[in-house]
C-alpha positions in Angstrom: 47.8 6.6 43.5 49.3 3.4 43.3 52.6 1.6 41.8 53.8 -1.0 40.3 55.6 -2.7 42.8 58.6 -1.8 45.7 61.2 -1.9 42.8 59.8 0.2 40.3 58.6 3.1 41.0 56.0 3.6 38.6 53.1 5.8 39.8 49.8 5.6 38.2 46.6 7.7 39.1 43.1 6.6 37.8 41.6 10.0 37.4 38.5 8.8 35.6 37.0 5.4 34.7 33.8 4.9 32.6 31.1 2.9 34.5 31.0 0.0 31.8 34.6 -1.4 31.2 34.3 -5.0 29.1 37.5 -5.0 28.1 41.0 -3.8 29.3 44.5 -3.8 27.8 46.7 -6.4 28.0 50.4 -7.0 26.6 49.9 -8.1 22.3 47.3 -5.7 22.1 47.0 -2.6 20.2 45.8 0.4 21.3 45.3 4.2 20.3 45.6 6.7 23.0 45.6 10.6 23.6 48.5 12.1 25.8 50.2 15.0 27.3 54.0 14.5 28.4 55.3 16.6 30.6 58.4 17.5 33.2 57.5 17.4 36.8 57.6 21.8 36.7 54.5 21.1 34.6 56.8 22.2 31.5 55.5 19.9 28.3 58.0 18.4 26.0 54.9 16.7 23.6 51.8 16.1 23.1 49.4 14.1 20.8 46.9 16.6 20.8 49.1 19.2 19.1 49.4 16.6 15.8 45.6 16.6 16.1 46.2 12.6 16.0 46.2 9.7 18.6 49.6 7.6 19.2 48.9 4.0 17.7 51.1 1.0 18.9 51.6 -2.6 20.2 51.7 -2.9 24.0 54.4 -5.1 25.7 56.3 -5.8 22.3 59.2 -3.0 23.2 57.6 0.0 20.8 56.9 2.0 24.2 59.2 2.9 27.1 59.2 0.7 29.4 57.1 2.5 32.0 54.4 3.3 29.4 54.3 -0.4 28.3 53.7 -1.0 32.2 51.1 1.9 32.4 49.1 0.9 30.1 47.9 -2.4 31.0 44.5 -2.5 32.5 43.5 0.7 31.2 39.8 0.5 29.9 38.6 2.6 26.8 37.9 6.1 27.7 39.9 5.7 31.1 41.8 8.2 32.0 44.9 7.8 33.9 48.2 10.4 35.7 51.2 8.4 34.9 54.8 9.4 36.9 57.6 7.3 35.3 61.0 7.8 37.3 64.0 7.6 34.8 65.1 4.3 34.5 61.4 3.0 33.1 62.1 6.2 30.9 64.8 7.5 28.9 67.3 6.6 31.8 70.8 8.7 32.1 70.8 9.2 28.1 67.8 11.3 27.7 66.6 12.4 24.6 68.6 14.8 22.7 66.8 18.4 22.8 63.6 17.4 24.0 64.1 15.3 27.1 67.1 15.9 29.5 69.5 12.7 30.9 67.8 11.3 34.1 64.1 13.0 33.7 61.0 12.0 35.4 58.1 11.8 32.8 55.0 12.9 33.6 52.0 11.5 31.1 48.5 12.5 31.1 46.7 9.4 28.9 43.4 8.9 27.6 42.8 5.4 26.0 40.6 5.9 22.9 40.8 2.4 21.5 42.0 -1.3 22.0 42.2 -4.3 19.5 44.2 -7.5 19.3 45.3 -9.3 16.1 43.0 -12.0 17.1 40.1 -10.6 17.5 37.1 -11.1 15.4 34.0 -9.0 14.8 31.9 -9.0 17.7 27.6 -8.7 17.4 25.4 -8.1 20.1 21.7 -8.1 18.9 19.4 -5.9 21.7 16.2 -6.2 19.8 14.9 -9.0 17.7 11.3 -9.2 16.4 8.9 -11.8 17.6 8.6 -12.9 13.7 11.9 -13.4 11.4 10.3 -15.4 8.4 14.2 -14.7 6.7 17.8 -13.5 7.4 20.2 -11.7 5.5 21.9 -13.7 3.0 24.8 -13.5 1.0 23.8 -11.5 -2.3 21.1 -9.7 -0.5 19.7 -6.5 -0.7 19.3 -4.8 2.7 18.2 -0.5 3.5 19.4 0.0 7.1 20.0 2.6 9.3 22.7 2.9 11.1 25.1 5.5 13.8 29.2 4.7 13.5 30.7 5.5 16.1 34.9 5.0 17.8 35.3 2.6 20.7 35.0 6.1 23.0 31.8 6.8 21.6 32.8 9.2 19.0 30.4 9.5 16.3 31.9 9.6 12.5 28.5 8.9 10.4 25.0 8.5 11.2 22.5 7.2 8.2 19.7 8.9 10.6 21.1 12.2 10.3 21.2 12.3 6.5 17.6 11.2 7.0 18.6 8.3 4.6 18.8 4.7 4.8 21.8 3.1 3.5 21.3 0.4 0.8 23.7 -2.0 -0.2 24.3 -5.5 -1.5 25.6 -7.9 1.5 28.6 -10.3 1.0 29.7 -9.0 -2.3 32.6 -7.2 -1.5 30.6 -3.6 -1.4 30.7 -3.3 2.4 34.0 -3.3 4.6 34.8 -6.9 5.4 33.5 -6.4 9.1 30.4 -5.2 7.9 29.7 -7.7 5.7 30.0 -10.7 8.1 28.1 -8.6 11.0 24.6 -8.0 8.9 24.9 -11.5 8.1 21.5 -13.3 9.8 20.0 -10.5 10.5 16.0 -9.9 10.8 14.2 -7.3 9.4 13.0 -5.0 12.6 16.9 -6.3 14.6 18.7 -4.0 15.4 22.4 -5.1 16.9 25.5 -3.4 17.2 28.6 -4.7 15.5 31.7 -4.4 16.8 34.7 -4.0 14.4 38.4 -4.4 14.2 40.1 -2.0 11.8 41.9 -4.7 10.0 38.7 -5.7 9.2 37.4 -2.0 8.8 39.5 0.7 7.2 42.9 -0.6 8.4 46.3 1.2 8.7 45.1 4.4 6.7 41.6 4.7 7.7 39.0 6.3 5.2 41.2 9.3 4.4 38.7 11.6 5.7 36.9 11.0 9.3 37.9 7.4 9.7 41.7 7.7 11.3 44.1 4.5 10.8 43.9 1.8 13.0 40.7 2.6 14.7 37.7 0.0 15.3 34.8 0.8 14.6 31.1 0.7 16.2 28.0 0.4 14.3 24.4 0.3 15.7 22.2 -1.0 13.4 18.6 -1.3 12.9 17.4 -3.2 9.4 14.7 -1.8 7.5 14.2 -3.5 4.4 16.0 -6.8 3.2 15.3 -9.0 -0.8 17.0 -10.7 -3.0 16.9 -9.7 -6.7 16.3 -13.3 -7.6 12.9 -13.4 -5.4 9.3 -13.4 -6.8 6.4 -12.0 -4.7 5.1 -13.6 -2.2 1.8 -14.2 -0.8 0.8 -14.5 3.2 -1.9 -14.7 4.9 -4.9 -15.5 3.0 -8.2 -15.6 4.6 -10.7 -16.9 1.3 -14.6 -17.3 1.5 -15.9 -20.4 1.5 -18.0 -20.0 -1.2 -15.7 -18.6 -4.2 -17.4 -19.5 -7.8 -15.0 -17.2 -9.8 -11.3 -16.3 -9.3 -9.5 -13.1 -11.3 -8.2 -13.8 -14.4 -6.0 -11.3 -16.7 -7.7 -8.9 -18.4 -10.4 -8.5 -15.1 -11.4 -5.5 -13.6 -10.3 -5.3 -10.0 -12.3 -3.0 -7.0 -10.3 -3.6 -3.3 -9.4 -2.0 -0.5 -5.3 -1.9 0.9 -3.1 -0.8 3.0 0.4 -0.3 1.6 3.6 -0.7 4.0 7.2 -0.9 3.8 8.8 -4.1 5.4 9.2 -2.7 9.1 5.5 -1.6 8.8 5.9 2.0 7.9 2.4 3.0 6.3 3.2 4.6 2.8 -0.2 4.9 1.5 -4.2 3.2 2.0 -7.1 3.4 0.3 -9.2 3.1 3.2 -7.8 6.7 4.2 -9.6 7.8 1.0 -12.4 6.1 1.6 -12.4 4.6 -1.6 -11.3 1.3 -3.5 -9.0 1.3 -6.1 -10.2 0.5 -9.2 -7.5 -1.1 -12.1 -7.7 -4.2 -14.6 -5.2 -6.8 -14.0 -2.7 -8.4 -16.1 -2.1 -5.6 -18.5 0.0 -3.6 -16.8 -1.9 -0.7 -15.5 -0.3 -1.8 -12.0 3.5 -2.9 -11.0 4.3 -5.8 -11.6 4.3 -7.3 -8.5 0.3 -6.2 -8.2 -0.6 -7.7 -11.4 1.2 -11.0 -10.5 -0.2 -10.8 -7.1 -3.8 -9.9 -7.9 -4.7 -13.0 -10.1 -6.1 -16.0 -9.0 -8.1 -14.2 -6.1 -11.9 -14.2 -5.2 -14.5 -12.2 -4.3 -14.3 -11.0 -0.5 -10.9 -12.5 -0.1 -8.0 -11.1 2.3 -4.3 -11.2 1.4 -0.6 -10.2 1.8 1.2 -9.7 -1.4 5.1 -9.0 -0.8 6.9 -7.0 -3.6 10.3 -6.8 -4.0 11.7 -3.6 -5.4 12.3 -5.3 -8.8 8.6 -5.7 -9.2 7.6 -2.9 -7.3 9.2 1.0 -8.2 12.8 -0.4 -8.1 15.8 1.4 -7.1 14.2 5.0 -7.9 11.1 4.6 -5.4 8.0 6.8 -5.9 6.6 9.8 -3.8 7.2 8.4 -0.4 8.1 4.9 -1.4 12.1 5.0 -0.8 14.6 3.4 -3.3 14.8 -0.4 -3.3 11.9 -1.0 -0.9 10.0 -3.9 -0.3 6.2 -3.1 -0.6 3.7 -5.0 1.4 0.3 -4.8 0.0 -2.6 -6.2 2.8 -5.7 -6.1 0.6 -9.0 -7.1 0.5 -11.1 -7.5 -3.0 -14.4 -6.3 -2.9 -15.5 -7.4 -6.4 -14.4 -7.6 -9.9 -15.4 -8.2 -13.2 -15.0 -8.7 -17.0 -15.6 -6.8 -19.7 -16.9 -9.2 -22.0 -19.6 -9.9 -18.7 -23.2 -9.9 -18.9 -25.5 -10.1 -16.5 -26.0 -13.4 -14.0 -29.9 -14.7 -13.0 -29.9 -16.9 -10.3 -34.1 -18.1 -10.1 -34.5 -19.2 -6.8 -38.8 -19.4 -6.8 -41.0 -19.9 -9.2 -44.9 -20.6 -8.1 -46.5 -23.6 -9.9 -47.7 -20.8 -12.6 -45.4 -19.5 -14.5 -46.6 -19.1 -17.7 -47.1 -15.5 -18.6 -43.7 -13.8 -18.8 -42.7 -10.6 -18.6 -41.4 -8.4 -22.1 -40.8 -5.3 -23.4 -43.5 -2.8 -22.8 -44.9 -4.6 -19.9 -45.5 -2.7 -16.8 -44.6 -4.1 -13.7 -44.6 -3.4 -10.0 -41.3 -5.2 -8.2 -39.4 -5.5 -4.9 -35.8 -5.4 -4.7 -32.4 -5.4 -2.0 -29.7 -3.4 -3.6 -26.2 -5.0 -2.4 -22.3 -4.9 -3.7 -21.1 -8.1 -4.0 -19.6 -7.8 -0.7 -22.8 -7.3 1.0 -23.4 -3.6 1.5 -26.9 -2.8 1.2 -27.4 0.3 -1.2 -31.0 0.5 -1.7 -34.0 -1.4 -0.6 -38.0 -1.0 -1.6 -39.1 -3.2 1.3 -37.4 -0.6 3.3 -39.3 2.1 2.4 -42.6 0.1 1.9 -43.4 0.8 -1.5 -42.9 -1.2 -5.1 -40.5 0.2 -7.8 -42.5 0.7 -11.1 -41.3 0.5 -14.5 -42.3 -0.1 -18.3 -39.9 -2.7 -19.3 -37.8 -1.9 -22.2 -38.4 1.9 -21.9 -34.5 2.9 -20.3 -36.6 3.2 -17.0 -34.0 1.3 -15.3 -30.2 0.2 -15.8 -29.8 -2.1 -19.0 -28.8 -4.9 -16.8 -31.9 -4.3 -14.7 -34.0 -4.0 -17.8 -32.1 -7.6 -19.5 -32.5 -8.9 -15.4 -36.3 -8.9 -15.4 -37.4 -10.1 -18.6 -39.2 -13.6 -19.3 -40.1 -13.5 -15.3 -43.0 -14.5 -14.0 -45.4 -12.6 -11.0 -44.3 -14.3 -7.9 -40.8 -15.4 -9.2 -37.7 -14.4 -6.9 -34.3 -14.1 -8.7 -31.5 -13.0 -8.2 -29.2 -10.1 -10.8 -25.9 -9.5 -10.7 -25.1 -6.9 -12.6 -22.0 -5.8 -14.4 -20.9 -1.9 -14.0 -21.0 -1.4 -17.9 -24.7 -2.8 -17.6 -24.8 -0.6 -14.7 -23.7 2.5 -13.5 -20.3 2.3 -15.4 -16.8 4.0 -14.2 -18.5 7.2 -12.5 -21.4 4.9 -10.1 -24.0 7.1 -8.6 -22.5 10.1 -6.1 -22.8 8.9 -2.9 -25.0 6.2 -3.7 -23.2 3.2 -5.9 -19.4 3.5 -6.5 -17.8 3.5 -10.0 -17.1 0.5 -11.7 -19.0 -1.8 -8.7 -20.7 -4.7 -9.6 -24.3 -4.7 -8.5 -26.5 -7.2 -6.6 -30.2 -7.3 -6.7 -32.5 -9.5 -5.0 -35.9 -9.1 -7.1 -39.4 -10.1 -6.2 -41.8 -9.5 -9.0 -45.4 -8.4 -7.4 -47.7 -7.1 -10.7 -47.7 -7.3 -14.5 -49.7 -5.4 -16.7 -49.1 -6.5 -20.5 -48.1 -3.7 -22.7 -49.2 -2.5 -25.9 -47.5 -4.0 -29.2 -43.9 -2.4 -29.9 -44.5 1.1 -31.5 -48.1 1.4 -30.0 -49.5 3.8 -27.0 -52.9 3.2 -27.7 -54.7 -0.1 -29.0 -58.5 -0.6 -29.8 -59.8 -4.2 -28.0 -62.5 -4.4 -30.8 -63.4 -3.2 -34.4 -62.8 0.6 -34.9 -65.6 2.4 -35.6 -65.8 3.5 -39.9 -66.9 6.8 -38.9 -64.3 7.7 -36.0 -63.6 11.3 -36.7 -67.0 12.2 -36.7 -67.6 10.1 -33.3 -64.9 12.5 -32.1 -65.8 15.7 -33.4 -68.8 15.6 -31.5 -69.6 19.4 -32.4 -69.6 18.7 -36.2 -67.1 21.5 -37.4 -65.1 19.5 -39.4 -62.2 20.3 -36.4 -60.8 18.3 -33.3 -59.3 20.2 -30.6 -57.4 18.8 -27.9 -60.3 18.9 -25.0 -62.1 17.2 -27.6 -59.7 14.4 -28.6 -58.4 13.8 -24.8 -62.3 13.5 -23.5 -62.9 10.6 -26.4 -59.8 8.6 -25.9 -60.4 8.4 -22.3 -63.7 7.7 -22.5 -62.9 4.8 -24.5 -60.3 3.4 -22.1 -62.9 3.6 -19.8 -65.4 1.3 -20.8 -63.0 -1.1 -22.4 -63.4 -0.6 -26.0 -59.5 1.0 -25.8 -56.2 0.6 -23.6 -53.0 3.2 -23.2 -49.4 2.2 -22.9 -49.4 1.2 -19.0 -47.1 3.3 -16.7 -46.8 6.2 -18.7 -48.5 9.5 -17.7 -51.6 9.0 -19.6 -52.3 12.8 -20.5 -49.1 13.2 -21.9 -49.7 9.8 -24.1 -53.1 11.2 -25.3 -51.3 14.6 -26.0 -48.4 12.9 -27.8 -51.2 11.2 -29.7 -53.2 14.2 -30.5 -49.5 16.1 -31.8 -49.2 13.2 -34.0 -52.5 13.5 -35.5 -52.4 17.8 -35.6 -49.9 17.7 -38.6 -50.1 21.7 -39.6 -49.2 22.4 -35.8 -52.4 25.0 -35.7 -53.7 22.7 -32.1 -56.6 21.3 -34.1 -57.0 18.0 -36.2 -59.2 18.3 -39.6 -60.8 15.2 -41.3 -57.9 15.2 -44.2 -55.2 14.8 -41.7 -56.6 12.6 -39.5 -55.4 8.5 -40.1 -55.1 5.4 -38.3 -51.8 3.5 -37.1 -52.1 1.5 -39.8 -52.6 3.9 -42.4 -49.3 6.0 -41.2 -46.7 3.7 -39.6 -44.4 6.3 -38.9 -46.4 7.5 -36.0 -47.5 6.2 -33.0 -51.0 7.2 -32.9 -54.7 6.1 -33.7 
């Protein structure tokens, strides 16, 4: 209990007062308060609440009685004070005509709900700020924030958190409330700060028309999300390039890499490493936004970026999937290879023995070593591994046409290196589980063996003069009629002492049998004199 001094009588109780109090009211200022009047029977003559509206006015400028212009000086926002005001502070010997009686003491219950002077300005107090602030808001910017509005007495009105929506705007145009605008000004993406607001620069005298009253400042915390410029370009952070980089992407290349997709204050909104899987796109030609075809040329094999995409270049004010409105996409990637389609295959020799005269061709046989890699390292396959040579007849689609193109004109003892392009490889669909689609392929090739194959078009070639009488050196029973057993035991017989050679690497019966098909042209499993003829006689067939 307490009063204002010996000659007024003016009693004021402090029945509540918040712990935090960093600013009271002094005379100039304006203030909106809650009250109930009453008589000192307890009998109420008005109250604020019953208009379902706070009573809004200037303090020591004569709009109060004098008493309440006293009384409320000192008061703190949400304070809450018992005010006894004898007459003469009041309404004095006149009264009020039918509502307050000549020489009444005025009893006031008073809650102070705001305060605000002419002068003020709009007041920012940052409580977070994020080691890293590469940019501020701007005038002209685009900024996403979140955001609770609340009264000076910590009445919320709005809440961007509850709509589970950020609220996107242009800064410094005129699209926010003056207050607004000049309190996002320099702010970081990750801040968050809490702006303080006069209502002559908020919603002034007549407030929003629906939960914003007149005269009332306003309190905002906010936390920004996501700020660009619609004049800005992408930009690109962070790179971390090989040293050895003989190739950057060009439009119109074929892309494999790895990313993790994020929204400016790092939310994750997608990764290819949670699939376990690149992606896979050409550049250049639109297949990816904008942004990502701008910002995945000029890169090399192996190397790390950040590529920052503003909306405009990104999925603009629509968003995609999880991708909100008018976000900012960052895009930390890492390129795992790439290629053209208009690419053949690369030989790098890096021995050849003094030697090296006999090369290998088509329809050689040889016997080879190799290391299987991507081109960013990761072993796939590997003969010295398993301790045994990979065998093929070259030219026979043994192998992958880059492999087949990759060891021709080698010599035995040469080492080379093949990088091979996926269309020359294993194309879009790779090997399941084995070699991915569309990856470029390293091999590291040792040849070991060459056996020189037969002439194009030939599985079996005589080293000297055919014999005139061959049939009959074959039909060794005289009956005019070769069977199969008969045929088979001759050719190898030949082969064996060096008078004849089969295609090398092929199953041998199955090249005698071929042989011996071609030759039985009726189809009855036996070759007569009349049908029987030489490679050179029939060209058609591969055969004697």
């Amino acid at each position: 209990m307490g009063t204002t001094g010996a000659g007024h009588p003016l009693q004021i109780e402090r029945r509540f007062v918040p712990d935090e109090c960093p600013r009271t009211v002094r005379s100039g200022d304006f203030v909106r308060y809650h009250y109930v009047g009453t008589f000192p029977d307890g009998q109420k003559f008005d109250s604020s609440y019953d208009r379902d509206s706070t009573f809004n006015v200037f303090v020591g400028k004569g709009q109060l009685i004098t008493g309440m212009d006293q009384a409320l000086v000192g008061m703190c926002v949400n304070e809450r004070r018992f005010v006894k005001i004898p007459p003469k502070l009041a309404y004095g010997s006149e009264g009020v005509s039918g509502v307050i009686p000549p020489n009444s003491v005025l009893h006031f219950d008073v809650l102070l709900m705001d305060i605000w002077n002419s002068e003020d300005q709009v007041q920012i107090h940052t409580y977070f700020k994020p080691p890293s602030c590469p940019r501020t808001i701007q005038v002209s910017d685009f900024v996403r924030y979140h955001y609770n509005g609340t009264f000076l007495d910590g009445t919320l009105f709005d809440s961007s958190h509850n709509r589970m929506k950020t609220y996107d705007t242009y800064v410094g145009i005129g699209w926010l409330i003056p207050g607004m605008d000049k309190g996002l000004l320099g702010m970081c993406v990750g801040e968050k700060r809490i702006i303080t607001i006069p209502p002559f620069l908020a919603y002034g005298e007549d407030g929003d028309g629906k939960d914003i009253p007149g005269q009332a400042s306003l309190v905002f915390d906010v936390a920004l999300l996501d700020l660009h410029n619609p004049k800005d370009s992408i930009s690109i952070e962070n790179k971390v390039v090989p040293e050895n980089c003989e190739r950057i992407s060009q439009s119109g290349d074929f892309l494999r890499y790895h990313y993790n997709g994020t929204l400016l204050d790092g939310t994750l909104f997608d990764s290819s490493y949670s699939r376990n899987r690149t992606f896979d796109t050409y550049i250049g030609q639109g297949y990816v936004i904008p942004g990502m075809d701008e910002g995945l040329l000029g890169v090399c094999i192996g190397e790390k970026r950040r590529i920052v995409v503003p909306p405009h270049l990104g999925y603009g004010e629509e968003g995609r999937g999880n991708i909100p409105g008018s976000a900012v996409l960052v895009f930390d990637i890492h390129v795992i290879d790439f290629h053209n389609p208009s690419d053949s295959i690369s030989i790098t020799s890096h021995y050849k023995p003094p030697d090296c005269s006999v090369l290998s061709k088509k329809g050689d046989y040889l016997k080879y070593h190799y290391n299987a890699s991507l081109l960013d390292g990761t072993l796939l396959d590997s003969t010295w591994n398993l301790g045994k040579t990979y065998n093929i007849v070259l030219g026979s689609g043994q192998v992958v046409l880059g492999m087949d193109m990759g060891l021709r004109e080698m010599c035995v003892g040469e080492k080379r290196t093949v990088i091979i392009p996926p269309h020359l490889g294993y194309g879009e669909a790779g090997v399941d589980g084995e070699v991915p689609g569309s990856a470029v392929l390293v091999f590291d090739i040792e040849l070991l063996e060459l056996v020189a194959g037969l002439p194009e078009g030939y599985m079996f070639i005589w080293n000297g003069e055919v014999s005139p009488n061959l049939f009959e050196e074959i039909d060794k029973d005289g009956n005019g009629e070769v069977l199969l057993e008969e045929f088979s035991e001759y050719i190898h017989a030949q082969v064996a002492s060096g008078k004849g050679k089969l295609a090398p690497g092929f199953d041998a019966e199955l090249v005698v049998k071929n042989m011996f098909t071609n030759q039985d042209r009726n189809g009855d499993g036996k070759v007569t004199a009349e049908e029987f003829k030489l490679k050179d006689q029939e060209a058609k067939h591969d055969e004697l």
